[in-house]
N, CA, C and O atoms as CSV, one atom per row, in Angstrom:
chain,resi,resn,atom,element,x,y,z
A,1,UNK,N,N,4.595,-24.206,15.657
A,1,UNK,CA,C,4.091,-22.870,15.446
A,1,UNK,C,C,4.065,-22.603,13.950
A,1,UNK,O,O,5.033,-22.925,13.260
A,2,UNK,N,N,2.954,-22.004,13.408
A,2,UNK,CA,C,3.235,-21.941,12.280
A,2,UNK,C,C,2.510,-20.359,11.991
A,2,UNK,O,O,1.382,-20.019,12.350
A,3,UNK,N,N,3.220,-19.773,11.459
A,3,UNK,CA,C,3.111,-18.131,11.254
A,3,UNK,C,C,3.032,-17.947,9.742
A,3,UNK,O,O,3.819,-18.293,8.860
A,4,UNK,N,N,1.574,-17.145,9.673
A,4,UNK,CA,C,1.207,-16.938,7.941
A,4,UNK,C,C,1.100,-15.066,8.030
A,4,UNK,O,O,0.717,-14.438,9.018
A,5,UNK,N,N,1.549,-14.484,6.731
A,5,UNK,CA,C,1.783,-13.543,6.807
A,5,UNK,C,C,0.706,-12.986,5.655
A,5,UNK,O,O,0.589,-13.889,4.827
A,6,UNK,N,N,-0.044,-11.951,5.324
A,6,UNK,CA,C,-1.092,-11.422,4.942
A,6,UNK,C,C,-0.677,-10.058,4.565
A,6,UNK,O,O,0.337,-9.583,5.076
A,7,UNK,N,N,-1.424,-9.341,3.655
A,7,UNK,CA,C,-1.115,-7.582,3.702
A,7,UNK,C,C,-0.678,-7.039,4.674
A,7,UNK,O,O,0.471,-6.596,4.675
A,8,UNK,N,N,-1.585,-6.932,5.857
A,8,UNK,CA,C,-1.809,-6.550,6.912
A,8,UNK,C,C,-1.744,-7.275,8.371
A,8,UNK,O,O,-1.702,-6.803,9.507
A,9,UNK,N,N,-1.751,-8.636,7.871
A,9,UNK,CA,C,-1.882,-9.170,9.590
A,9,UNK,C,C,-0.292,-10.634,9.645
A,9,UNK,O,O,-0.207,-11.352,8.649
A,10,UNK,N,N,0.415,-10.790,10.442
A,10,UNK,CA,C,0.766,-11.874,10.392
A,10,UNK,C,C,-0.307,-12.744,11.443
A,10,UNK,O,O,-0.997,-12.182,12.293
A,11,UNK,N,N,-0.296,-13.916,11.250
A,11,UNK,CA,C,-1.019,-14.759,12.246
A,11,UNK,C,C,-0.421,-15.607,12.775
A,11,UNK,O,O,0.390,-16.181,12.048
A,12,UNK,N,N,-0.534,-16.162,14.474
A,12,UNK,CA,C,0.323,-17.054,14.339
A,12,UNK,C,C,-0.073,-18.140,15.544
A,12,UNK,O,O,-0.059,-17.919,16.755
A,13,UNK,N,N,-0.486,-19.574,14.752
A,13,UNK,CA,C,-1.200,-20.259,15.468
A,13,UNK,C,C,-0.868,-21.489,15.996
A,13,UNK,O,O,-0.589,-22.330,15.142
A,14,UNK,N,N,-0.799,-21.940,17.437
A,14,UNK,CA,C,-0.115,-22.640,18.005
A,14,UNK,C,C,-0.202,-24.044,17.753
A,14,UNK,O,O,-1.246,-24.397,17.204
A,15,UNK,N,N,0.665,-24.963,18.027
A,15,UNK,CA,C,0.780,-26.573,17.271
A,15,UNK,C,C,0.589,-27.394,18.304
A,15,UNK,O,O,0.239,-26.751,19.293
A,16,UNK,N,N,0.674,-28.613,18.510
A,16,UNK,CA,C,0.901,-29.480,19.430
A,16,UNK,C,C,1.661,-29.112,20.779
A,16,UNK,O,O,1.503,-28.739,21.941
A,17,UNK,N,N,2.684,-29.513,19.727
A,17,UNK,CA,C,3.802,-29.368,20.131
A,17,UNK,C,C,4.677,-28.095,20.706
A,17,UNK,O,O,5.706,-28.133,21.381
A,18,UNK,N,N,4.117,-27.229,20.340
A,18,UNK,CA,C,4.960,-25.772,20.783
A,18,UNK,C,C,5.179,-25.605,22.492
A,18,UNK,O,O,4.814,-26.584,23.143
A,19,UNK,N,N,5.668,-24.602,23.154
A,19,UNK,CA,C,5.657,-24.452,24.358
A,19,UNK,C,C,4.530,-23.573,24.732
A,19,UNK,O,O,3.921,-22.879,23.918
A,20,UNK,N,N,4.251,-23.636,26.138
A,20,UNK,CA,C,3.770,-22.628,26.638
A,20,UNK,C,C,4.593,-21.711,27.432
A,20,UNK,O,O,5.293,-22.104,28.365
A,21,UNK,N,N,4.479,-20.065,26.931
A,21,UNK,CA,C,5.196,-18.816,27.577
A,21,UNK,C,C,4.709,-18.468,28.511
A,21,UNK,O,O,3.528,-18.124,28.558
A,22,UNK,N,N,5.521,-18.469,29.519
A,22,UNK,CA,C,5.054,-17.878,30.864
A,22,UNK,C,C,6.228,-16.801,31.309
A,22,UNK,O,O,7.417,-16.829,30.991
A,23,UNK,N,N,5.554,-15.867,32.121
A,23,UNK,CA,C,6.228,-14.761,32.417
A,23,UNK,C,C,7.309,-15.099,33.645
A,23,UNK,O,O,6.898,-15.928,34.457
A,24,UNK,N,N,8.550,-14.589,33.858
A,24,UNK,CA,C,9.566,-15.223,35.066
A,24,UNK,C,C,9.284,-14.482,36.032
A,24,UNK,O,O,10.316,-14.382,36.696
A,25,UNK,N,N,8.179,-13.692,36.659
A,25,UNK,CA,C,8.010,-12.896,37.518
A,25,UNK,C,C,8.577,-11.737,37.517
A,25,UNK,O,O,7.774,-10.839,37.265
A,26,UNK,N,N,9.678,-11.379,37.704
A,26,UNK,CA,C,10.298,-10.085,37.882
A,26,UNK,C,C,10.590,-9.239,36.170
A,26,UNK,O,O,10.518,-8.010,36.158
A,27,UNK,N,N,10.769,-9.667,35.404
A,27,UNK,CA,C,10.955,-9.231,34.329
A,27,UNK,C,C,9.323,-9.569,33.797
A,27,UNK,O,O,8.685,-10.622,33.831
A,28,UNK,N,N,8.939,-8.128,33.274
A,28,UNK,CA,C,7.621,-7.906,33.233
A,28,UNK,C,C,7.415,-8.307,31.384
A,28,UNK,O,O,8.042,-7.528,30.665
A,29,UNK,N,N,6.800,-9.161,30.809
A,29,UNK,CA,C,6.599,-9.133,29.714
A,29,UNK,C,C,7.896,-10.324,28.487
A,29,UNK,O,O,7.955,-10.504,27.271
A,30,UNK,N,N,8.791,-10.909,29.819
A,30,UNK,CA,C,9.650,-11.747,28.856
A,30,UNK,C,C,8.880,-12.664,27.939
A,30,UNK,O,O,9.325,-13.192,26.920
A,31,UNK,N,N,7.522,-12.798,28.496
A,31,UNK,CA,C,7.025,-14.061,27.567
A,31,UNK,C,C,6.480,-13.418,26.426
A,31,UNK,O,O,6.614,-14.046,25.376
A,32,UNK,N,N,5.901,-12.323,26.366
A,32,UNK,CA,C,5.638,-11.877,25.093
A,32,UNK,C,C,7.332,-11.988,24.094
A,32,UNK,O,O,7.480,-12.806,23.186
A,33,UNK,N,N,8.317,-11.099,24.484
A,33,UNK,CA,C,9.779,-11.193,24.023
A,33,UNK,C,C,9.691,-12.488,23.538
A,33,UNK,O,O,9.379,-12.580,22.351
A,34,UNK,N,N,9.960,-13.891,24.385
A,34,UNK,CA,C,9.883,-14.637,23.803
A,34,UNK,C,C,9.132,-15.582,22.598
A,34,UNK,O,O,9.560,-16.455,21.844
A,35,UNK,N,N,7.587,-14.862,22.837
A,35,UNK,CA,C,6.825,-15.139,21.501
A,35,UNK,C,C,7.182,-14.611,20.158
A,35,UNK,O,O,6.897,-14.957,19.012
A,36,UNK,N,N,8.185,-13.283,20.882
A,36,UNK,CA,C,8.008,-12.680,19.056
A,36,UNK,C,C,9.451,-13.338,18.742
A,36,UNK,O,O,9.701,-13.388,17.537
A,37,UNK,N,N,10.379,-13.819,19.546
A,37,UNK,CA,C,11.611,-14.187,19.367
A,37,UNK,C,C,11.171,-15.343,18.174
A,37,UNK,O,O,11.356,-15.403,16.959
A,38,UNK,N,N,10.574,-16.120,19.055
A,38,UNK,CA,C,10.086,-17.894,18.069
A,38,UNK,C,C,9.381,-17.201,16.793
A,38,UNK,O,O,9.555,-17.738,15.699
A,39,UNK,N,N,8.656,-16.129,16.875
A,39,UNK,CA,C,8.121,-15.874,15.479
A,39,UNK,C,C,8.757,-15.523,14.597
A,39,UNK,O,O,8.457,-15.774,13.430
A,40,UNK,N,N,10.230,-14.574,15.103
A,40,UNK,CA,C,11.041,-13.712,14.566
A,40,UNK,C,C,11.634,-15.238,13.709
A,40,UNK,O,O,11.367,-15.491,12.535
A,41,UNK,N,N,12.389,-16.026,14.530
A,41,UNK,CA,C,12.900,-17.401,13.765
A,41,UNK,C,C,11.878,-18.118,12.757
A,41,UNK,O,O,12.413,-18.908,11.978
A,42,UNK,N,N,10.715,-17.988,12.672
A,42,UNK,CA,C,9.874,-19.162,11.444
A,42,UNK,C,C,9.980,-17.850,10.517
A,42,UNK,O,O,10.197,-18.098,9.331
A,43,UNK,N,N,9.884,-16.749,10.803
A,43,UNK,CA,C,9.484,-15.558,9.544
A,43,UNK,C,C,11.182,-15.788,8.951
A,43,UNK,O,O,11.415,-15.972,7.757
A,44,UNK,N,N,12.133,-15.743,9.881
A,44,UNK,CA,C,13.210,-16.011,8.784
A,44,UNK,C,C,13.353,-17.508,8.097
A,44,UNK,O,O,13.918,-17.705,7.021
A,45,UNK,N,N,12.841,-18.353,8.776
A,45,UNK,CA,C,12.671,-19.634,7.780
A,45,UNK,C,C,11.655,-19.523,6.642
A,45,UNK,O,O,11.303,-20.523,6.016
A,46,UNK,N,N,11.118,-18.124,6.340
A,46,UNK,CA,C,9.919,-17.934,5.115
A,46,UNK,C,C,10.988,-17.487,4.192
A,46,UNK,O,O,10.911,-17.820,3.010
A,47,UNK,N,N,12.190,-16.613,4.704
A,47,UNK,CA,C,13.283,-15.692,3.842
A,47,UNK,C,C,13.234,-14.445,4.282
A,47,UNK,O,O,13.692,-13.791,3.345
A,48,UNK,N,N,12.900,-13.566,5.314
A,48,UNK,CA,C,12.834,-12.715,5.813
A,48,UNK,C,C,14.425,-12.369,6.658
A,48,UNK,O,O,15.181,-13.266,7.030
A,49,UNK,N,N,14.643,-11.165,6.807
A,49,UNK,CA,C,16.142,-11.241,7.111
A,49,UNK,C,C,15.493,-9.674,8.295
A,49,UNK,O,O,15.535,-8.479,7.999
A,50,UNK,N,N,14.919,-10.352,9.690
A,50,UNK,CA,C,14.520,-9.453,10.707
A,50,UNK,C,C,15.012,-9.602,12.073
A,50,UNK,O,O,15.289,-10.654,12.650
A,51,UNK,N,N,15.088,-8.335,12.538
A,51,UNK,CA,C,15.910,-8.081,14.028
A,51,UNK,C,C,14.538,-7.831,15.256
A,51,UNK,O,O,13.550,-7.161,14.956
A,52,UNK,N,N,14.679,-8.391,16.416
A,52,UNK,CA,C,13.866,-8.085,17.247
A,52,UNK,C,C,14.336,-7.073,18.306
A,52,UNK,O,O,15.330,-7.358,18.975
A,53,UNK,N,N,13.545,-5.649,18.550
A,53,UNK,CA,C,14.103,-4.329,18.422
A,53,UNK,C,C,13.012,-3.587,19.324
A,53,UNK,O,O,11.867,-3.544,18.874
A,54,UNK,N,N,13.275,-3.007,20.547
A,54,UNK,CA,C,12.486,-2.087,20.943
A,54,UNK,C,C,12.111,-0.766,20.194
A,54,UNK,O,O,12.977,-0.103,19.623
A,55,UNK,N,N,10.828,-0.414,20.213
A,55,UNK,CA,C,10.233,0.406,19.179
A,55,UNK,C,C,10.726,2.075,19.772
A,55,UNK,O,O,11.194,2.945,19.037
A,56,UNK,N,N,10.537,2.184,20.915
A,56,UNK,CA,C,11.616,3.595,20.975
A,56,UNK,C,C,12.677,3.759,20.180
A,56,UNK,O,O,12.853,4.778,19.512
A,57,UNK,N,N,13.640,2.536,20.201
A,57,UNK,CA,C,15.339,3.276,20.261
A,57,UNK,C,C,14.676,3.466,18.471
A,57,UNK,O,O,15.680,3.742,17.814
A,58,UNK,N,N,14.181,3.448,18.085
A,58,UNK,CA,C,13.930,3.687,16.575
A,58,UNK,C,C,12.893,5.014,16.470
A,58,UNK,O,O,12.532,5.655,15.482
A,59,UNK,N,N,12.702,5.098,17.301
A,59,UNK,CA,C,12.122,6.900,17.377
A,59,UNK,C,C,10.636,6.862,17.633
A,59,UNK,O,O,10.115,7.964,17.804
A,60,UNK,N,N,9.652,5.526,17.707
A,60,UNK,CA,C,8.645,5.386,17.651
A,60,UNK,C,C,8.231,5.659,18.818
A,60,UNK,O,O,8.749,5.204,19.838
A,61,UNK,N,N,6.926,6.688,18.782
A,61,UNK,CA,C,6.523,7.400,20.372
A,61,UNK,C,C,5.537,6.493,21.266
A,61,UNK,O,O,4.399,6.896,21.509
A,62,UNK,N,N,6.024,5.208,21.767
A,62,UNK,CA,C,5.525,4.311,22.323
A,62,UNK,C,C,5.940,4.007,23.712
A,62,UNK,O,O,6.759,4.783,24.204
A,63,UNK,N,N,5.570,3.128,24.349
A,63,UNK,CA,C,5.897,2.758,25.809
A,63,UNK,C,C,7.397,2.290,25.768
A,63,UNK,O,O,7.402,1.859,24.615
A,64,UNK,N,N,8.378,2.125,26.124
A,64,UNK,CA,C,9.501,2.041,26.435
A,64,UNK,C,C,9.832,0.191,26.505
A,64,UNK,O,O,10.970,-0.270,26.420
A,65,UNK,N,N,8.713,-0.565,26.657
A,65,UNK,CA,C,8.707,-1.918,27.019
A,65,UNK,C,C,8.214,-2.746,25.507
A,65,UNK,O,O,8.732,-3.756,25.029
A,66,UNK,N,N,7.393,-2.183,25.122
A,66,UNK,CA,C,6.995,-2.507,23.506
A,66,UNK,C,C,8.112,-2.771,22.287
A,66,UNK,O,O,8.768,-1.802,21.904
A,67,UNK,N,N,8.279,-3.789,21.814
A,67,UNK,CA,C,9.209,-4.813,20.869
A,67,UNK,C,C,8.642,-5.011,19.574
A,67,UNK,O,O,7.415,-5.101,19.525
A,68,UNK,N,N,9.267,-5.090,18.566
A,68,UNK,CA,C,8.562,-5.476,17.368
A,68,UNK,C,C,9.845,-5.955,16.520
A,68,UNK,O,O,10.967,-5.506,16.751
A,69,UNK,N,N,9.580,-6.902,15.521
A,69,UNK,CA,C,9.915,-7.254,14.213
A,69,UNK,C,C,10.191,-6.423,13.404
A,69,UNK,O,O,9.235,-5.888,12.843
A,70,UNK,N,N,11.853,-5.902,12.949
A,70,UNK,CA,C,11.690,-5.300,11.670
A,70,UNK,C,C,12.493,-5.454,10.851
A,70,UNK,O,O,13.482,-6.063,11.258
A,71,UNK,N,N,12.521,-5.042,9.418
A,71,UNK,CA,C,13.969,-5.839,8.479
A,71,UNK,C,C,15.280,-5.088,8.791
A,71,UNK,O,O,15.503,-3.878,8.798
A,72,UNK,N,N,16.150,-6.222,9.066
A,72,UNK,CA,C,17.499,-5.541,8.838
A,72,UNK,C,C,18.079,-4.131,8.181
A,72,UNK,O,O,18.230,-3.075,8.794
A,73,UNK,N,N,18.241,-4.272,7.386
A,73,UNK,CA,C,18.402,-3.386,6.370
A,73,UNK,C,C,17.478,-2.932,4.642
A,73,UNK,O,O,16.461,-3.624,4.606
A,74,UNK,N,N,17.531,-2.467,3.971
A,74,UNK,CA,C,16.632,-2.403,3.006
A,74,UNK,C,C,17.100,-3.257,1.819
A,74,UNK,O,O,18.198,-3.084,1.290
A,75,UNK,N,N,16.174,-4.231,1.407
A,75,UNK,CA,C,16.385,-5.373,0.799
A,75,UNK,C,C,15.812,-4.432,-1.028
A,75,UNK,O,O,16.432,-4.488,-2.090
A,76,UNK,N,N,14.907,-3.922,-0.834
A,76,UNK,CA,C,14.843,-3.860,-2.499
A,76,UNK,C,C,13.739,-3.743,-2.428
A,76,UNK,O,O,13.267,-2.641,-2.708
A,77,UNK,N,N,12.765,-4.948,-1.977
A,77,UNK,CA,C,12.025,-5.545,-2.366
A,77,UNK,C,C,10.462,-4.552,-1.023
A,77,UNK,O,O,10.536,-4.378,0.193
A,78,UNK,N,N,9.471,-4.216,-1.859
A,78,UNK,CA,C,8.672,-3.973,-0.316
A,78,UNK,C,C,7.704,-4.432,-0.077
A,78,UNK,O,O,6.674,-3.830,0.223
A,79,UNK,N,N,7.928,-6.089,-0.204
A,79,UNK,CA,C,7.039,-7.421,-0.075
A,79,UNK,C,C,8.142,-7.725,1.467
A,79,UNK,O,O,7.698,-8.046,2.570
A,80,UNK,N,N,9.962,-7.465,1.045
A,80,UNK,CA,C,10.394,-7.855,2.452
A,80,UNK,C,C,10.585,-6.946,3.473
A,80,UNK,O,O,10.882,-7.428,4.566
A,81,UNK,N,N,10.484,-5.705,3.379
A,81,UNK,CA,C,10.463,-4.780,3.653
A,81,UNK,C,C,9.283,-4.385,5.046
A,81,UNK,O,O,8.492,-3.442,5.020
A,82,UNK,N,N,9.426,-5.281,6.076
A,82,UNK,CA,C,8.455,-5.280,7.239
A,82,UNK,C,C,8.659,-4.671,8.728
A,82,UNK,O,O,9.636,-4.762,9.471
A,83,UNK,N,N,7.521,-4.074,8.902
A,83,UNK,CA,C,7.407,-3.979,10.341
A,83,UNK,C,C,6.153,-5.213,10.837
A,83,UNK,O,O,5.167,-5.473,10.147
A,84,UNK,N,N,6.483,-5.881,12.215
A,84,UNK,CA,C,5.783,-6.690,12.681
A,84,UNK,C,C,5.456,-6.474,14.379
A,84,UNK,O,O,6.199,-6.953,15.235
A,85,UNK,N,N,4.549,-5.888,14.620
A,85,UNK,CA,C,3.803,-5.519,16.041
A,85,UNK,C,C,3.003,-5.906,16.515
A,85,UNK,O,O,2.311,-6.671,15.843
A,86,UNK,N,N,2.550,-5.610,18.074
A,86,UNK,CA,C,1.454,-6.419,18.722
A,86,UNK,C,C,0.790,-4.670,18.659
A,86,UNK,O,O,1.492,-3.739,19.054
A,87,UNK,N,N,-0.212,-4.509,18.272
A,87,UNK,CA,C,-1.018,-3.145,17.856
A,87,UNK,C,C,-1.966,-3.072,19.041
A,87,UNK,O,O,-2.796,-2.164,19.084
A,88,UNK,N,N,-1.865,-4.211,20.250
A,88,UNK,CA,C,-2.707,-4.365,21.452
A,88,UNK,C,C,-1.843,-4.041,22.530
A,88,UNK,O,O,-2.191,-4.058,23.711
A,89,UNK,N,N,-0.653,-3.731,22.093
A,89,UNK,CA,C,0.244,-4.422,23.093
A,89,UNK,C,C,0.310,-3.473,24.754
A,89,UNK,O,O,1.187,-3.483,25.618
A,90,UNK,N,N,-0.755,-2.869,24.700
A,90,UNK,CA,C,-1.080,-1.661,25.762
A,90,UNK,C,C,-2.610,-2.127,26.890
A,90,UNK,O,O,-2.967,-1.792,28.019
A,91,UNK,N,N,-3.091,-2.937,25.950
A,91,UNK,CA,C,-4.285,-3.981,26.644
A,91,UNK,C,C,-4.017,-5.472,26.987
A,91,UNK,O,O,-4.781,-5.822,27.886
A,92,UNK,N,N,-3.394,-6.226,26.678
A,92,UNK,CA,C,-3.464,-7.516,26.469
A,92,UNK,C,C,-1.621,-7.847,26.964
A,92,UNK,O,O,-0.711,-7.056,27.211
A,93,UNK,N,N,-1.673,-9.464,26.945
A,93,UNK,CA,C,-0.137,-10.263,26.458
A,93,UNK,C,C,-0.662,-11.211,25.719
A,93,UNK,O,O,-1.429,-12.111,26.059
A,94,UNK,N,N,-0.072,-10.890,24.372
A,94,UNK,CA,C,0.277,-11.590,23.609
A,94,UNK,C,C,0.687,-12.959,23.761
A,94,UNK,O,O,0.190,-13.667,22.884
A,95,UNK,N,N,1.369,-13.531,24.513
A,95,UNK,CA,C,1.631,-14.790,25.352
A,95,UNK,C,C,0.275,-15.546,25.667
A,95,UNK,O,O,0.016,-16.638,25.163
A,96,UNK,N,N,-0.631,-14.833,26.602
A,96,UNK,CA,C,-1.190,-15.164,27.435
A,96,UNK,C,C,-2.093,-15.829,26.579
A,96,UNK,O,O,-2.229,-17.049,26.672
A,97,UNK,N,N,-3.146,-14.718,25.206
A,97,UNK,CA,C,-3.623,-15.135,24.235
A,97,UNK,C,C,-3.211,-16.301,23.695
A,97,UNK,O,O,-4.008,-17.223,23.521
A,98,UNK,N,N,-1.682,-16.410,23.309
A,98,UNK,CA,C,-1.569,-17.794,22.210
A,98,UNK,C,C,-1.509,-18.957,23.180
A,98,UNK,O,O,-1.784,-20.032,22.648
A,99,UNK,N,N,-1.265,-19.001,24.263
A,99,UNK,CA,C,-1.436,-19.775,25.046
A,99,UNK,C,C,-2.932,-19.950,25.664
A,99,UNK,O,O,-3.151,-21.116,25.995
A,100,UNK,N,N,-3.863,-19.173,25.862
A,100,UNK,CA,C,-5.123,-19.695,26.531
A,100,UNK,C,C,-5.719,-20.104,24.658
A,100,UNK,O,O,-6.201,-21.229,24.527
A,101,UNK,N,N,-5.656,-19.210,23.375
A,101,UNK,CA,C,-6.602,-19.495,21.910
A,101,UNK,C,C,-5.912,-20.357,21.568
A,101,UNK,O,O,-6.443,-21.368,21.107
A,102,UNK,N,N,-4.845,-20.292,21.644
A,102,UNK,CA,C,-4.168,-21.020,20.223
A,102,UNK,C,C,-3.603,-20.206,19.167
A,102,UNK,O,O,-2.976,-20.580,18.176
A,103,UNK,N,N,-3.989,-18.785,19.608
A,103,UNK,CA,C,-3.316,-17.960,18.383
A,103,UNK,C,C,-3.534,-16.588,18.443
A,103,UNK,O,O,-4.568,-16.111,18.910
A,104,UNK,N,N,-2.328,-15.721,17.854
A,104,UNK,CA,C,-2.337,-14.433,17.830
A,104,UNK,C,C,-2.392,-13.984,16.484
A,104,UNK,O,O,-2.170,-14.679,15.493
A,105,UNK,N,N,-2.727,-12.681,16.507
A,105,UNK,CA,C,-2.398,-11.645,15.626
A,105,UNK,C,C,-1.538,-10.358,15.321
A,105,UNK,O,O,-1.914,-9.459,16.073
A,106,UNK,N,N,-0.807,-10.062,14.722
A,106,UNK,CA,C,0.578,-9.119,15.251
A,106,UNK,C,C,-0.344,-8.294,13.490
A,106,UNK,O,O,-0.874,-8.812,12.507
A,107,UNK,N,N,-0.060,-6.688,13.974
A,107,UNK,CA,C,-0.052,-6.087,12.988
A,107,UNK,C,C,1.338,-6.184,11.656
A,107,UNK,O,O,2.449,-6.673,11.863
A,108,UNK,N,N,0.891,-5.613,10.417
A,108,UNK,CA,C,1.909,-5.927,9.666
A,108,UNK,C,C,2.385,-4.564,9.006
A,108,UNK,O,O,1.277,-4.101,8.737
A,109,UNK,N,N,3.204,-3.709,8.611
A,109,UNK,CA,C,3.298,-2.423,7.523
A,109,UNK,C,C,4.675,-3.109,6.985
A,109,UNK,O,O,5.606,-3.582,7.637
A,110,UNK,N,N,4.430,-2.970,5.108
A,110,UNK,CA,C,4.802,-3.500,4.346
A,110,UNK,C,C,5.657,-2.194,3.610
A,110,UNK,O,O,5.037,-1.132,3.561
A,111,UNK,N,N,6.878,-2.217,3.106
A,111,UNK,CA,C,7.711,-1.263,2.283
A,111,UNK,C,C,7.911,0.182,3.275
A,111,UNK,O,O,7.635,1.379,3.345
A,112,UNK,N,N,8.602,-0.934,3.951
A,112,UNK,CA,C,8.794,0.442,5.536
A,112,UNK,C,C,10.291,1.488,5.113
A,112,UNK,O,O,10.573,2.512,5.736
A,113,UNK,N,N,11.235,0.851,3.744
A,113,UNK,CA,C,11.915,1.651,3.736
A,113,UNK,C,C,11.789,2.771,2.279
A,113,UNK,O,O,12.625,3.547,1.815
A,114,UNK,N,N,10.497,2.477,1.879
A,114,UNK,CA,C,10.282,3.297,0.399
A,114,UNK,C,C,8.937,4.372,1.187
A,114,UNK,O,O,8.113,4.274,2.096
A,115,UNK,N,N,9.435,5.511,0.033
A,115,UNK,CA,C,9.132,6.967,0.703
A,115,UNK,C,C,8.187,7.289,-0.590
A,115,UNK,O,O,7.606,8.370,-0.676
């Protein structure tokens, strides 16, 4: 898997070798979870220091099932300073995409803790 990160978009496009995510039936959406999990791990092998976090408990007025990428704490910097989302994530799985293309797109907002 190899995940490139942009202003605005991370991308992230599947290898040989990677797995394919499939959903376990009863738990609705683990395979997306698990896509952003594996992404969450290469973005910290870039130097990124991010938690994978339902977007409610953070106050965001979204579906209750919706997950995203965001930095730990505030680094300084608001190059590290990320939110990372599926901006579809109300039409589509994310899973399903990188597994039938070869690749997704996750929205990006940059210097999430400067005002």
């Amino acid at each position: 898997m190899k995940v490139f990160l942009t202003e605005n978009h991370c991308e992230v496009v599947r290898e040989s070798h990677d797995p394919r995510f499939k959903d376990g039936g009863w738990r609705w959406g683990s395979a997306e979870s698990t896509l952003l999990y594996h992404v969450k791990k290469e973005l910290i092998k870039q130097g990124f220091d991010l938690i994978k976090k339902r977007m409610w408990k953070d106050g965001h007025l979204v579906d209750d099932r919706c997950q995203y990428l965001r930095t730990r704490k505030p680094t300084g910097y608001a190059d590290k300073d990320i939110y990372v989302w599926d901006g579809n994530y109300q039409v589509r799985n994310a899973a399903e995409d990188f597994n039938k293309e070869g690749k997704v797109v996750y929205n990006v907002m940059r210097g999430i803790f400067n005002k």
